[in-house]
C-alpha positions in Angstrom: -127.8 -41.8 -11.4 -126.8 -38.4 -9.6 -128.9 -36.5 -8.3 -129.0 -32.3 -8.4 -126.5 -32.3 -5.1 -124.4 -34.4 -6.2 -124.0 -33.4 -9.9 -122.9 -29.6 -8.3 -120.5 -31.3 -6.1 -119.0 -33.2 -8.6 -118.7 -30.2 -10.7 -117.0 -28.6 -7.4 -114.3 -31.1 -6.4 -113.8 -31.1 -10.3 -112.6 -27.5 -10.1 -110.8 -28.0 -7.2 -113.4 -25.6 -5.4 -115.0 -25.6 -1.8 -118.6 -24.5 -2.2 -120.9 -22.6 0.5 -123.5 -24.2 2.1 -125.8 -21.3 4.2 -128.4 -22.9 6.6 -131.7 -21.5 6.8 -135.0 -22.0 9.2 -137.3 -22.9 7.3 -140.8 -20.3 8.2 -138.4 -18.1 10.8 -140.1 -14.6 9.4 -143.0 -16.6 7.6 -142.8 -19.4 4.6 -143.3 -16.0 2.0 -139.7 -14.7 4.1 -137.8 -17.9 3.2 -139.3 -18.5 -0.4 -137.6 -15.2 -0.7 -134.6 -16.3 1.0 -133.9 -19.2 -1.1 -134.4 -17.5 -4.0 -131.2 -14.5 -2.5 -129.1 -17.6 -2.0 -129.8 -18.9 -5.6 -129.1 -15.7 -6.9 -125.5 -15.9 -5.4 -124.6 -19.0 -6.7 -124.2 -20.8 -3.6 -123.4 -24.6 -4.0 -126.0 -25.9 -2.3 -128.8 -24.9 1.0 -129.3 -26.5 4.0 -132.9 -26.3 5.3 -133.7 -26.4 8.6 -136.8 -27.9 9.6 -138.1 -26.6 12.9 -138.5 -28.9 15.8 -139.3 -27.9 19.5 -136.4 -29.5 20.9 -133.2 -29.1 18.6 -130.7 -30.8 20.8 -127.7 -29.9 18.6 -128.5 -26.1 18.0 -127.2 -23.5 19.8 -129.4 -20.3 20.8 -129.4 -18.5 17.7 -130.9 -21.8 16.2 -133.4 -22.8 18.6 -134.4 -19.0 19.0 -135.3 -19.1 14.8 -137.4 -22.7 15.2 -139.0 -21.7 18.2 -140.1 -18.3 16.1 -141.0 -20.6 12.9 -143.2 -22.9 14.5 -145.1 -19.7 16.4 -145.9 -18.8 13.5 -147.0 -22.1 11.7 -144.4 -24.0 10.4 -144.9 -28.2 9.5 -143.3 -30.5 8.0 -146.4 -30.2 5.3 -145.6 -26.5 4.8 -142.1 -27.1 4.4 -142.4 -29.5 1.8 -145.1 -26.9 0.1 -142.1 -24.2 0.4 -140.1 -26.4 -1.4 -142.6 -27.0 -4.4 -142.9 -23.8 -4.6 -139.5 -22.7 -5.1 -139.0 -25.7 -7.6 -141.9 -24.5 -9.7 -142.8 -20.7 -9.4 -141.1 -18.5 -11.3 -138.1 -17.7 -11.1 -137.4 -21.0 -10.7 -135.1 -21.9 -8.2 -132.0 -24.5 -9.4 -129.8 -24.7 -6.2 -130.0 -28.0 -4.5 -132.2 -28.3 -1.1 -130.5 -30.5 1.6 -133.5 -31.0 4.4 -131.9 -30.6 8.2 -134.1 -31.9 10.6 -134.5 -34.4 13.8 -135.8 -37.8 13.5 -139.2 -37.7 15.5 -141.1 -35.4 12.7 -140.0 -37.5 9.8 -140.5 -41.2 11.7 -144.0 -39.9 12.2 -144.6 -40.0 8.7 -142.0 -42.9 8.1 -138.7 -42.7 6.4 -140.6 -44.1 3.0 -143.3 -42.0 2.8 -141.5 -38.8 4.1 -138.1 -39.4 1.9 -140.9 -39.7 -1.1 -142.3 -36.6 -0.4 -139.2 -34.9 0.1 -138.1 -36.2 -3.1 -141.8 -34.7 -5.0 -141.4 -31.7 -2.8 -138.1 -31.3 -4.8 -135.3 -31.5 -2.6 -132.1 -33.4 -2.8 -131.0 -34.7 0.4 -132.2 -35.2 4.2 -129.6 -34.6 7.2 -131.1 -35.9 10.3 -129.2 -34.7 13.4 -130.0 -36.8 16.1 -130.0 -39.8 14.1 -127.5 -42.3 15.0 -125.1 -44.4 12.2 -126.0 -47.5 13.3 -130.0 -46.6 13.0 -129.8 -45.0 10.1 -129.9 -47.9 7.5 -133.6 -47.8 6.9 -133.4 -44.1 6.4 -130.1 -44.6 3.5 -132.5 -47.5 1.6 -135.6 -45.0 1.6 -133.9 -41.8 0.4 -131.7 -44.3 -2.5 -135.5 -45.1 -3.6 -136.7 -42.0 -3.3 -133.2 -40.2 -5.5 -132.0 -38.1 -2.4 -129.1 -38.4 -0.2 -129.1 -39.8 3.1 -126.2 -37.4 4.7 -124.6 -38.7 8.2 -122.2 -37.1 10.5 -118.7 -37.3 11.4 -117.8 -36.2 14.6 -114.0 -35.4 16.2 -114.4 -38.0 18.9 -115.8 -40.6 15.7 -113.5 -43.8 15.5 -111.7 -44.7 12.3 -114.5 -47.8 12.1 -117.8 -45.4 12.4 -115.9 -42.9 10.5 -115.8 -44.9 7.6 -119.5 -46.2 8.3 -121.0 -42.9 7.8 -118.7 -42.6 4.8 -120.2 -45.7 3.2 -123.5 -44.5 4.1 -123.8 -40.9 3.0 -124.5 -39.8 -0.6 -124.0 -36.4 -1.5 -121.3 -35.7 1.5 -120.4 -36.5 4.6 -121.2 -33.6 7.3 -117.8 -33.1 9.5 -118.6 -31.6 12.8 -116.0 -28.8 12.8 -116.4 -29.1 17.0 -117.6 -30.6 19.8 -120.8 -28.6 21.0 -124.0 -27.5 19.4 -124.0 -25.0 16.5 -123.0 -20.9 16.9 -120.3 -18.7 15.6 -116.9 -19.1 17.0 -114.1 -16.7 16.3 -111.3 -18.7 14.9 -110.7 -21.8 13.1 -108.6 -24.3 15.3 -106.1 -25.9 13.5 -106.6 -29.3 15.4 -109.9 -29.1 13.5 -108.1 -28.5 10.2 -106.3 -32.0 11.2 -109.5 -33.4 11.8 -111.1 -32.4 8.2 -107.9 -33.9 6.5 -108.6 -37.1 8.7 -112.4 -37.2 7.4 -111.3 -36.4 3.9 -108.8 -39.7 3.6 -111.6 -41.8 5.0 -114.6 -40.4 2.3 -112.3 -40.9 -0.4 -114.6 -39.9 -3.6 -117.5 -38.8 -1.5 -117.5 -34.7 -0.7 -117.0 -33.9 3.0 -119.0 -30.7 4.4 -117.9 -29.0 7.5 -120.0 -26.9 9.5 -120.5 -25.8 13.6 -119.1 -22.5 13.6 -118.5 -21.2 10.6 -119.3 -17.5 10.3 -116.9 -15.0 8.6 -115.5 -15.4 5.0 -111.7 -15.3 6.6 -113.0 -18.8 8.4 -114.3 -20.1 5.4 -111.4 -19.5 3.5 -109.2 -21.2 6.6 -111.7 -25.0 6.1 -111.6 -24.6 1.8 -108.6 -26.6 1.3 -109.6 -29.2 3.3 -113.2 -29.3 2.5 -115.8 -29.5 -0.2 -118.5 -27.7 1.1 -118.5 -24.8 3.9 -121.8 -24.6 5.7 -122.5 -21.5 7.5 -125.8 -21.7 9.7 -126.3 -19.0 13.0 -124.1 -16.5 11.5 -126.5 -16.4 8.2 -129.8 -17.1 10.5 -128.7 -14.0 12.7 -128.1 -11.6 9.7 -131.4 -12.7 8.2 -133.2 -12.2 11.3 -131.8 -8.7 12.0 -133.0 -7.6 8.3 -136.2 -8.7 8.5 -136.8 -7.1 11.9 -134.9 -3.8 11.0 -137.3 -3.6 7.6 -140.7 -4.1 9.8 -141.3 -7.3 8.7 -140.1 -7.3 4.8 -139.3 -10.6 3.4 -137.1 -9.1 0.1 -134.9 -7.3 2.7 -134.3 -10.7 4.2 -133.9 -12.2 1.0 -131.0 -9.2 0.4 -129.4 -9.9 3.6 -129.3 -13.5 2.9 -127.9 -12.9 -0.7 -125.4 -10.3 0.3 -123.7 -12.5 3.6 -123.7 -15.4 1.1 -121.7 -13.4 -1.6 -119.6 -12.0 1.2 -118.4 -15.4 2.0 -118.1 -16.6 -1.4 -115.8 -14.3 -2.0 -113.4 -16.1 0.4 -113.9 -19.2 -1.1 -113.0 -18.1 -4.1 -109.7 -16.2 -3.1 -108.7 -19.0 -0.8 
């Protein structure tokens, strides 16, 4: 049975659409800031969220990223409070519809376990878990909890991956597969290389039915139109961050002019997608 991701993806590669996929930091501005966040996003349709979970040593994140957890976990972000962030938005009103994929690094959740924390991701309400410094050939036990649980274990596909572990983390992934769009940590580059272009149509052939996502770099809506033909999801991640950032600290500390940013950059870019 599908779950919320993966019934909006379906509908997606149905129309022959690339969605957008903004990344967020979960508690960067406060837990209120992003409950207002996500709700923007929802409000622009977007295909789907990736939530950062902060960690204290985000090997894959570039500054803008490891700047935003270092900021959300100064000012009391968990695991715990994320999941509570995530209720929330699933059942106060207005209640929020767009699907939740959790981003986070391996040591938080294996303190919990992947049973118990895949569980309580699923109660929390979101859809899928993406964990970035989890290899494919550990990541088994988390693909059986999250099938129990009804989310999507996510894995990543790299341009250095081999055809063989390319078409592991195909096999493993439910919802999409998450194409690397470059070599490096996450940040906005300029241009869209058309080697990686190559490289998404390479990924694409090997997932077959399964959506790919590509993210790393991502940030204007003329980039995001460049990746649409070749992906199904576009996830943009310091670009958003950084605009939401500079709103809330331009406002004095007001999560709704986040929350306007956020919804503003994300129609912005959607309005690439849907010219591309």
């Amino acid at each position: 049975m599908k779950n919320r991701l993966e019934t909006r993806l379906s509908a997606l590669r149905v129309a022959r659409r690339c969605g957008l996929a903004p990344y967020v930091t979960a508690g960067d501005g406060g837990m209120e800031t992003t409950l207002a966040v996500l709700r923007g996003l929802d409000r622009a349709s977007v295909a789907c969220v990736e939530l950062g979970l902060p960690f204290s040593d985000p090997i894959a994140d570039g500054p803008v990223l490891q700047a935003a957890a270092e900021r959300a976990i100064a000012a009391g972000a968990s695991f715990d409070r994320v999941l509570d962030l995530i209720a929330r938005f699933r059942r106060e009103p207005p209640i929020g519809e767009v699907p939740i994929v959790l981003m986070g690094y391996a040591n938080p959740l294996l303190r919990r376990g992947w049973e118990a924390s895949c569980k309580a991701l699923a109660e929390a309400g979101a859809d899928g878990v993406l964990v970035a410094d989890l290899p494919i050939e550990e990541g088994a036990l988390l693909a059986d909890a999250a099938a129990r649980a009804g989310i999507a274990a996510i894995f990543f596909a790299a341009p250095t991956t081999g055809d063989e572990r390319l078409a592991a983390a195909a096999r493993m992934s439910r919802g999409f597969l998450y194409a690397i769009g470059r070599l490096g940590v996450t940040g906005a580059r300029a241009d869209v290389d058309p080697a990686q272009l190559d490289f998404l149509d390479r990924v694409r052939a090997a997932a077959g039915d399964l959506p790919v996502a590509v993210g790393f770099g991502l940030s204007t809506a003329e980039q995001v139109r460049a990746v649409a033909g070749h992906a199904d999801l576009a996830i943009v991640g310091s670009a958003m961050v950084d605009r939401i950032h500079r709103a809330f600290t331009a406002s004095g500390g007001d999560p709704e002019a986040a929350a306007r940013a956020a919804e503003g950059f994300a129609r912005e870019l959607t309005k690439g997608l849907e010219t591309s």
